[in-house]
C-alpha positions as CSV (number, residue, x, y, z in Angstrom):
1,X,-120.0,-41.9,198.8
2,X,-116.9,-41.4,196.2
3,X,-115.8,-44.5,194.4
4,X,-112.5,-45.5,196.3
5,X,-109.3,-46.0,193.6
6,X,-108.1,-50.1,194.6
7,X,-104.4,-48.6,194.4
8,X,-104.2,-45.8,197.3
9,X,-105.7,-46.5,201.0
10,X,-108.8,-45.1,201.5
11,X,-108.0,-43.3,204.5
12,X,-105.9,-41.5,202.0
13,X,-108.4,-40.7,199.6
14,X,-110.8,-39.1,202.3
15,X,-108.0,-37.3,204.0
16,X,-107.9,-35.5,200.4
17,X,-111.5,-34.8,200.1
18,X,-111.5,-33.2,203.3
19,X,-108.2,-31.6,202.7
20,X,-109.7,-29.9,199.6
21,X,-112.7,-28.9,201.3
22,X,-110.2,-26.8,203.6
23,X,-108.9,-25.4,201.0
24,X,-112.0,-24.3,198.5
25,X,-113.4,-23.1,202.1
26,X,-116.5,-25.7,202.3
27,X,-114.8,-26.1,205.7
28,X,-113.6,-22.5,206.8
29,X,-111.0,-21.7,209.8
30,X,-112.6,-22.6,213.3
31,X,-115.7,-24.7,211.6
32,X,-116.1,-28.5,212.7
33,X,-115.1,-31.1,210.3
34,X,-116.7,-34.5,210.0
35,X,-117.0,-36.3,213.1
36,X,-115.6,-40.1,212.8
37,X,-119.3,-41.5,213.2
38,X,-119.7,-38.6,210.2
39,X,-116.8,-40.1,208.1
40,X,-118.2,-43.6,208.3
41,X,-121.2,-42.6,207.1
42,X,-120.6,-40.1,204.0
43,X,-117.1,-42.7,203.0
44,X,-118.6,-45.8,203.6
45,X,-115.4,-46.5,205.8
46,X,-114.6,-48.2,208.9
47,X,-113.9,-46.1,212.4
48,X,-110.5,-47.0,212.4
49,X,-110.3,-45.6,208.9
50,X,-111.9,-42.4,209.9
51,X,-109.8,-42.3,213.0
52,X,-106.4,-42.5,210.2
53,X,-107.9,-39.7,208.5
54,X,-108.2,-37.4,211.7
55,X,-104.8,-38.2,213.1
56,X,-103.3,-36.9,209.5
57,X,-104.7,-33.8,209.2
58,X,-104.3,-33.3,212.7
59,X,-100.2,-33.7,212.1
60,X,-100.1,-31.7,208.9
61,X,-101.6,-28.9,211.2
62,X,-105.1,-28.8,209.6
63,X,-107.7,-29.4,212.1
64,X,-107.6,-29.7,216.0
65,X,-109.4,-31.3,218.0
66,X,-110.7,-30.2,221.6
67,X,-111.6,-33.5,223.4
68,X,-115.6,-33.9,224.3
69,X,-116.1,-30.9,221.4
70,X,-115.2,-32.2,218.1
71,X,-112.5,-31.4,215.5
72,X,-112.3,-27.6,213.7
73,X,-110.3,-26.5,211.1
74,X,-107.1,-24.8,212.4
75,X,-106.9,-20.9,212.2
76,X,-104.4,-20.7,209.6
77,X,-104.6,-24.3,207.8
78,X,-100.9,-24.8,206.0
């Protein structure tokens, strides 16, 4: 778990953990990314949280999702 800062929502501070790990290629193109059970259980957070953090990367164009499959890292991640 990463020790949340009190000042920024956490859904905010995991969105950029997994937004780095796009970028540094932990997570390459067309790999899964944390499931919501997943991001409750690394974070510490709640499922609505995780939920936050999915619907943003989804919208800046980072990860898909293909319902009953999961959610992958979009071919060419902005």
């Amino acid at each position: 778990m990463i020790e949340f800062a009190p000042d920024v929502p956490r859904w905010r501070q995991v969105a950029e953990v997994i937004r780095q790990r796009i970028k540094d290629g932990t997570y390459p193109p067309r790999t899964r990314v944390p499931s919501v059970l997943q991001l409750q259980e690394e974070f510490g957070i709640a499922g609505m949280t995780a939920h936050k953090v999915h619907r943003a990367l989804r919208a800046e164009g980072l990860i898909y999702t293909e319902p009953g499959l999961g959610s992958y890292v979009s071919k060419d991640p902005a």
